[in-house]
VMD Tcl script that draws the C-alpha trace (Angstrom):
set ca {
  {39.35 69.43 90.94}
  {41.69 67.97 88.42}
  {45.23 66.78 90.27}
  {46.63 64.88 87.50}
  {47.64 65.03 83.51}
  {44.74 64.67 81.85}
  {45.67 62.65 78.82}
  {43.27 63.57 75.52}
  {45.44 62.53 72.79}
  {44.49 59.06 72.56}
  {44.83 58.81 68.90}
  {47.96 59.02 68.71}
  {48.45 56.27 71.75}
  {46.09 54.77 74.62}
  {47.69 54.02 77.83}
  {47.51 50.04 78.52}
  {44.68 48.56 80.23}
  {46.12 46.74 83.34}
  {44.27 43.48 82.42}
  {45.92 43.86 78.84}
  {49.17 43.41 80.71}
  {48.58 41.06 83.21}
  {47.23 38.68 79.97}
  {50.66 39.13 78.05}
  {52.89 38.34 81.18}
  {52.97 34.50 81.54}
  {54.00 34.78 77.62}
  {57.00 36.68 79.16}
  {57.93 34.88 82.19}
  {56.94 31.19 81.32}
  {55.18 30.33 77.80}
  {58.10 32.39 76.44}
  {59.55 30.33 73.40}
  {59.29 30.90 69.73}
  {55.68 29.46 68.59}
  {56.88 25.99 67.12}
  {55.36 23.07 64.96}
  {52.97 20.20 66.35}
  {56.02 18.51 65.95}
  {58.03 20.60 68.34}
  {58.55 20.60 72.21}
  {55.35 21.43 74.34}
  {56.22 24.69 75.38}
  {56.90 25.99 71.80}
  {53.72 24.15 71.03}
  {51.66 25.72 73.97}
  {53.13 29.30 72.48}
  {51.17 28.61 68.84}
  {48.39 27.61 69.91}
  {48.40 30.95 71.89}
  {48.92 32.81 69.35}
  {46.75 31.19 66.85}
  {43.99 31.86 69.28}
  {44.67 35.42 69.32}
  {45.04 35.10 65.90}
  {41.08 34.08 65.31}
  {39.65 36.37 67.99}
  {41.05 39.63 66.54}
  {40.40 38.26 62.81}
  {36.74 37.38 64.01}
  {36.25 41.48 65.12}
  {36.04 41.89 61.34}
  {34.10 39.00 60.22}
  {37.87 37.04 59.03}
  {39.07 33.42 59.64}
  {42.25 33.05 61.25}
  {44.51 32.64 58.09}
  {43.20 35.64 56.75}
  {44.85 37.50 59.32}
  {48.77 37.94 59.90}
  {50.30 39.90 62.92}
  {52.64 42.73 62.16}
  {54.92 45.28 63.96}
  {52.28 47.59 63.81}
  {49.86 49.72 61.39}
  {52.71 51.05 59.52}
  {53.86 48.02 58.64}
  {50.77 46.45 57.67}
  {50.12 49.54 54.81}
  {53.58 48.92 53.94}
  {53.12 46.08 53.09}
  {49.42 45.75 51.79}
  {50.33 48.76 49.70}
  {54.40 47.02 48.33}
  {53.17 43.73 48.31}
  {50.18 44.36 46.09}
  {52.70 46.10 43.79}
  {55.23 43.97 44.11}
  {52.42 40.83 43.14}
  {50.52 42.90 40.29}
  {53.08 45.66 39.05}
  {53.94 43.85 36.09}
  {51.17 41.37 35.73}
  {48.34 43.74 35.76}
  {49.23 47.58 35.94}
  {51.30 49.98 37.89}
  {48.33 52.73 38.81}
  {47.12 52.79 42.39}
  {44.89 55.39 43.63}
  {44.95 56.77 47.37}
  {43.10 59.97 49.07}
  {45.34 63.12 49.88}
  {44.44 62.55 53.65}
  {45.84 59.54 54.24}
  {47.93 58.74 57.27}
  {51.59 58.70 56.44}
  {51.78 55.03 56.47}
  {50.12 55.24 52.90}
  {51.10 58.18 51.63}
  {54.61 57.80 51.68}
  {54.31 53.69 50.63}
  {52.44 55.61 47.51}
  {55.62 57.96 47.11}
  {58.07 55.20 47.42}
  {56.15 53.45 44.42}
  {56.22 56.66 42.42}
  {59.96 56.33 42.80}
  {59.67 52.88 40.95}
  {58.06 54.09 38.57}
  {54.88 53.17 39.58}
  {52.09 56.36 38.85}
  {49.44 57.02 41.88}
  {46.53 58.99 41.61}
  {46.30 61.28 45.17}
  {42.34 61.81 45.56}
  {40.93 65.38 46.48}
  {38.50 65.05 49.43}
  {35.59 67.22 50.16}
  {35.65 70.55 52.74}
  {34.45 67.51 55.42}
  {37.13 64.95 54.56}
  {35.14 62.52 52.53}
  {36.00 60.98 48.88}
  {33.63 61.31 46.27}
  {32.80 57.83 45.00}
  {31.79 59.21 41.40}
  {35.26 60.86 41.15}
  {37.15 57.79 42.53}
  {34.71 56.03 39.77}
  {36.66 58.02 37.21}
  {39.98 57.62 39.02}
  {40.12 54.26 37.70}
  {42.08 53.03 34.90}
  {42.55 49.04 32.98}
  {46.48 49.89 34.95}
  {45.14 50.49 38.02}
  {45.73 47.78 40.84}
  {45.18 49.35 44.05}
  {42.68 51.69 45.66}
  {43.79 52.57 49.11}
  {41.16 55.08 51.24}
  {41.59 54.95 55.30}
  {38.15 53.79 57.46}
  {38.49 56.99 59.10}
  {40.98 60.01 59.27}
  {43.70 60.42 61.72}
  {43.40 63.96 62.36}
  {39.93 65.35 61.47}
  {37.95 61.61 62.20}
  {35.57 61.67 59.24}
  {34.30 58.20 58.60}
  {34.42 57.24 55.12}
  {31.45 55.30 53.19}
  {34.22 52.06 52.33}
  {30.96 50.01 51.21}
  {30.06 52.20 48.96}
  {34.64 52.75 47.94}
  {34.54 48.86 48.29}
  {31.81 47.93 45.83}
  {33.19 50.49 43.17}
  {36.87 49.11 43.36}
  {35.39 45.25 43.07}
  {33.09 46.07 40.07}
  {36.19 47.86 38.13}
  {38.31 45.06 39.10}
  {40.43 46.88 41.44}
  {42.14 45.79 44.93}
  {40.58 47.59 47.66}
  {42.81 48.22 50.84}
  {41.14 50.43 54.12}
  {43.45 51.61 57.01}
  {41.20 50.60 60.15}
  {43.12 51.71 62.65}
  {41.04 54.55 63.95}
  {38.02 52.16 63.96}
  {38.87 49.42 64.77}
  {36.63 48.12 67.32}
  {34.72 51.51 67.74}
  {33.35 51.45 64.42}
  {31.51 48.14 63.17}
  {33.26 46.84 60.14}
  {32.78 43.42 58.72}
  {34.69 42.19 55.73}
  {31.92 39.91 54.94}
  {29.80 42.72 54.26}
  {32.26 45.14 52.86}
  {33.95 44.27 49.60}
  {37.33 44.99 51.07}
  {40.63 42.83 50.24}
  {42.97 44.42 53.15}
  {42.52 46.02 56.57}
  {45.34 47.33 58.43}
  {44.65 47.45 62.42}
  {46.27 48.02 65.59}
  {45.68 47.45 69.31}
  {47.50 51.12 70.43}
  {44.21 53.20 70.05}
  {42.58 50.72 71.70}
  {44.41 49.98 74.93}
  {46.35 47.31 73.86}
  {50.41 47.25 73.50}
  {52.71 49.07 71.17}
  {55.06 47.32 68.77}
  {52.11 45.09 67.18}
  {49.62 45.34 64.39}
  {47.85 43.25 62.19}
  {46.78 43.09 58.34}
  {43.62 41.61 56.70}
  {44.15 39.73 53.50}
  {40.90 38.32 52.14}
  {41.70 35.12 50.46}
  {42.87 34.99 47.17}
  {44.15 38.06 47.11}
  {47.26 38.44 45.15}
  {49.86 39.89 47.24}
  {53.82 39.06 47.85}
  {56.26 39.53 50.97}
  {57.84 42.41 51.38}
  {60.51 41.81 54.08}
  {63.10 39.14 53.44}
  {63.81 36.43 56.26}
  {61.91 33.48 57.59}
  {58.61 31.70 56.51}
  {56.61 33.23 59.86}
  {53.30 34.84 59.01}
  {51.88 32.21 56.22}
  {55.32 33.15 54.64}
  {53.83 36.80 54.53}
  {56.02 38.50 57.04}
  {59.12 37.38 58.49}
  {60.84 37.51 62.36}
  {59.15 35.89 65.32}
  {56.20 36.42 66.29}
  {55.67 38.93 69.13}
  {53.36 36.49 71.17}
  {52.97 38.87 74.48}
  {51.93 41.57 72.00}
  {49.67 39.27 69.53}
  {47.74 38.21 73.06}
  {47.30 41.82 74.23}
  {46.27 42.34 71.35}
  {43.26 40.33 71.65}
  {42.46 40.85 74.78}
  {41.98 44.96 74.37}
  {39.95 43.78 71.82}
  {37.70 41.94 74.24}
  {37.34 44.24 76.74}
  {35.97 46.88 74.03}
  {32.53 47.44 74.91}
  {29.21 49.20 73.15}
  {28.90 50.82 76.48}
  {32.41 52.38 76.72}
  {31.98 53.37 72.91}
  {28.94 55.35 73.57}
  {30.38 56.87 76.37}
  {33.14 58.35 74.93}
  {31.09 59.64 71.70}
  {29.32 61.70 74.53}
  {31.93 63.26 75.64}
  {33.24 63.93 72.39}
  {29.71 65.40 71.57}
  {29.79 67.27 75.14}
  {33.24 69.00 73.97}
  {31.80 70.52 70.35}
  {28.79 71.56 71.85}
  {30.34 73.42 74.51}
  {33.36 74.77 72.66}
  {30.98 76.01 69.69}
  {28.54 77.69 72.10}
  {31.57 79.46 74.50}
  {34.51 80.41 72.04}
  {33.71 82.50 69.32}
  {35.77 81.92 65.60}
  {35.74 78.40 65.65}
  {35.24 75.36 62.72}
  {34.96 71.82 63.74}
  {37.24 70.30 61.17}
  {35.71 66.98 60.07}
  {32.03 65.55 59.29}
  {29.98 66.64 61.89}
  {27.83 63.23 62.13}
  {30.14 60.86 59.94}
  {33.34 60.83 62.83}
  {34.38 58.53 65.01}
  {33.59 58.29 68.40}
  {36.57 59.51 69.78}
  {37.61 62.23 68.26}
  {36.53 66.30 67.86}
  {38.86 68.83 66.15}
  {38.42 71.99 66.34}
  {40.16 74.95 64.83}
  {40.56 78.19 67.40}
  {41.27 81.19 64.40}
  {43.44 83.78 65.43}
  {45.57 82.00 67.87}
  {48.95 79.60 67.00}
  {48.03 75.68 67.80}
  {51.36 75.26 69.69}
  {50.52 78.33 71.68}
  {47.55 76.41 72.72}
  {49.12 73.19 73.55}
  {51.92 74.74 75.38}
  {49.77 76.83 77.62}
  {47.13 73.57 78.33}
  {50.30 71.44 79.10}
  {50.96 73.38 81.24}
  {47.40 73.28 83.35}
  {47.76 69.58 82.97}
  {46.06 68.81 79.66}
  {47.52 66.51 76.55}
  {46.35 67.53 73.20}
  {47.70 67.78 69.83}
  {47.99 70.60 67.29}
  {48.28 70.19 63.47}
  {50.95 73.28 63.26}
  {53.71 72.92 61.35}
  {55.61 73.69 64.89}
  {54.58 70.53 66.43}
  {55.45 68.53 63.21}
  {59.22 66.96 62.69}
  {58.31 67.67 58.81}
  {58.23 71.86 60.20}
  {54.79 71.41 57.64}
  {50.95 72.40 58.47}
  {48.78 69.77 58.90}
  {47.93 68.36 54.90}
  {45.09 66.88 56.28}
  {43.76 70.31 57.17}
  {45.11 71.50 54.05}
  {43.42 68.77 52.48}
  {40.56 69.67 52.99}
  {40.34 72.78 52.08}
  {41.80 75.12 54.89}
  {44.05 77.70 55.27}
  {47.54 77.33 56.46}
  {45.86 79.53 59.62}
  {43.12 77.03 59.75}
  {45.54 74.32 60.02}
  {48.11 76.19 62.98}
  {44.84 77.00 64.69}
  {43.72 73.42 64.91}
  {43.52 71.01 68.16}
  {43.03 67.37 68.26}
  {41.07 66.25 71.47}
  {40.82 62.61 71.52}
  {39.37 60.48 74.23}
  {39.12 56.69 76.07}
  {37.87 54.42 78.82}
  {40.41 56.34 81.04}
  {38.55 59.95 80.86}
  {35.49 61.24 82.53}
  {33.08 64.25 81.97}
  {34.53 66.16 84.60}
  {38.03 65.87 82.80}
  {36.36 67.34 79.71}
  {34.31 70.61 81.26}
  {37.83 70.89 82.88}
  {39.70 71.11 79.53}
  {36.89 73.17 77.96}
  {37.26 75.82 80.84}
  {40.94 75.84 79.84}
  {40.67 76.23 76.40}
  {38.51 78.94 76.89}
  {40.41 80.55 78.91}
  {43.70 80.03 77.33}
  {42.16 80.93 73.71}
  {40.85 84.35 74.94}
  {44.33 85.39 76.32}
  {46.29 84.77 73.40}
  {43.21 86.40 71.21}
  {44.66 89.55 73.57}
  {48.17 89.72 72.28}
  {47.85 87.57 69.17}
  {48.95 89.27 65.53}
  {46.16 87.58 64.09}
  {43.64 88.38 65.84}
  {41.12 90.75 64.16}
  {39.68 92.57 67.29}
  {41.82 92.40 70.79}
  {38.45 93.16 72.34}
  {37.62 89.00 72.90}
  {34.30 88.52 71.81}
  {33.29 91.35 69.60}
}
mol new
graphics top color blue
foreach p $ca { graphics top sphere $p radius 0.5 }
foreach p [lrange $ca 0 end-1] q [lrange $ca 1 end] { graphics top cylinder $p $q radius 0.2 }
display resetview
């Protein structure tokens, strides 16, 4: 019997492991200075070498040193800036073309339209009906202006992984920057900038169990790229305002406690929800690569029925999930990532995002799949859309 919320929208937040937060509270209570010099007082200089610690275990989860790594308010600030300060180091040295996919998280997207307004020109890349870019077309993409390419690990909504060695080695033979938001993978999905010819990886610790309100960017070295945000000389004069130490050692210790174990677990229950759903509700689509997803993630369109409809009516049975209608979006627009791939704007108000963590269990899931299933066939009844009010025929 399920008592409490069950909580399955852990893209879009994780809840804080408890060992996260008891890591990050001496850096509260009594290593709480700003991180100072060698040459500074031995608090301040305890507080650096903190963070410079946390600094090399997070940047070694990719395959980075230390100063290839720079701590940030968050994933949208680290696109913000990989995607601005790339401009802002190239736009008139090299070219002002930069090429992103039409999926991207709005982080990206909207960095791209800001460009546009400055008369920079950005190529938005059609993605097949599963989500993924095609490399030959991205091939072609490619101009002697463009600077840029900027294609996500994996999606936000749908979870299709995409093949960034194969993105990675295209954008380094034309010449061409190559920037992947990780954010969705980090940790889950093995990514190694050693191996991948990537230049910058935004990640974050709030999928992950670690706190809100810090993020961090990859620059490979060399890389040509300028600060964006006026102020101090913090971040290898990359990003200015003090460091959020409590957050930058959460931070790495979520990243610890990520385990193979917990990874595999949760792809089961992922795989345990589309099995189930496809076999027990009829007019369904799994929205996403069926094999290339990550492990947390399954969305699933239910035709004939309004996505807020759904969520409303699991909230209130005690189940969290998200919806890619346009009702449940501050922009009152359907889901472009739906869209994007090729859907209806039906598809996209049918559509639910379950997404899971350490914190749920397989019970939790046949719980939420007996609730969908129920709560799917009882708006078929009275829905407009439906196509036969007799459920199942």
């Amino acid at each position: 019997m399920i008592e409490k919320t069950v909580y399955l929208d852990n893209a879009a937040a994780t809840r804080m492991d408890e060992k996260v937060l008891e890591a990050m509270k001496p850096y509260f209570f009594e290593t709480y200075p700003v991180a100072t010099s060698e040459f500074g007082y031995s608090l301040g200089i305890e507080a650096r070498e903190a963070l410079e610690k946390a600094r090399k275990e997070i940047a070694s989860h990719i395959g980075a040193d230390g100063e290839e790594f720079i701590f940030t308010s968050g994933s949208t600030e680290s696109s913000n800036l990989a995607l601005k300060g790339v401009a802002l180091a190239l736009g008139e040295k090299k070219g002002r073309h930069i090429i992103v996919s039409s999926i991207e998280d709005f982080p990206v997207l909207h960095s791209a339209k800001t460009l546009e307004k400055q008369g920079f020109s950005v190529t938005y890349l059609d993605v097949d009906n599963e989500g993924l870019v095609d490399p030959d077309r991205l091939r072609d993409a490619v101009t002697d202006e463009t600077i840029l390419v900027s294609i996500q690990h994996a999606n936000q909504e749908i979870g299709t992984v995409q093949d960034i060695e194969t993105i990675g080695s295209i954008c380094h033979d034309k010449g061409v920057l190559f920037h992947t938001d990780a954010t969705h993978t980090f940790t889950r999905v093995p990514l190694d900038s050693q191996k991948v010819e990537v230049d910058l990886i935004t990640v974050s610790p709030h999928t992950i169990h670690g706190p809100k309100g810090i993020g961090g960017l990859y620059i490979r070295k060399g890389t040509p790229i300028s600060k964006w945000m006026d102020g101090g000389f913090q971040e290898f004069n990359l990003r200015a305002g003090l460091e959020n130490i409590p957050g930058a050692i959460g931070f790495a210790r979520a990243v610890e406690l990520i385990t193979l174990e917990e990874t595999e677990r949760i792809k089961k229950m992922r795989d345990h929800l589309i099995g189930r759903v496809s076999a027990e509700v009829s007019e369904t689509t799994l929205n996403g690569h069926r094999s290339k997803r990550v492990p947390q993630n399954a969305n699933i369109t239910f035709h004939s029925v309004e996505g807020e409809s759904v969520t409303l009516h699991l909230d209130m049975r005690g189940f969290a999930v998200s919806t890619g209608s346009a009702c449940f979006s501050r922009s009152l627009e359907a889901s472009h990532v739906i869209r994007g791939i090729g859907g209806d704007h039906e598809r996209a108000h049918g559509s639910i995002r379950f997404t899971f963590s350490r914190y749920n269990t397989m019970e939790e899931v046949d719980a939420v799949i007996d609730a969908i299933t129920e709560v799917v066939n009882q708006l078929r009844i009275i829905s407009p859309l439906s196509k036969n009010k007799e459920v199942g025929k």
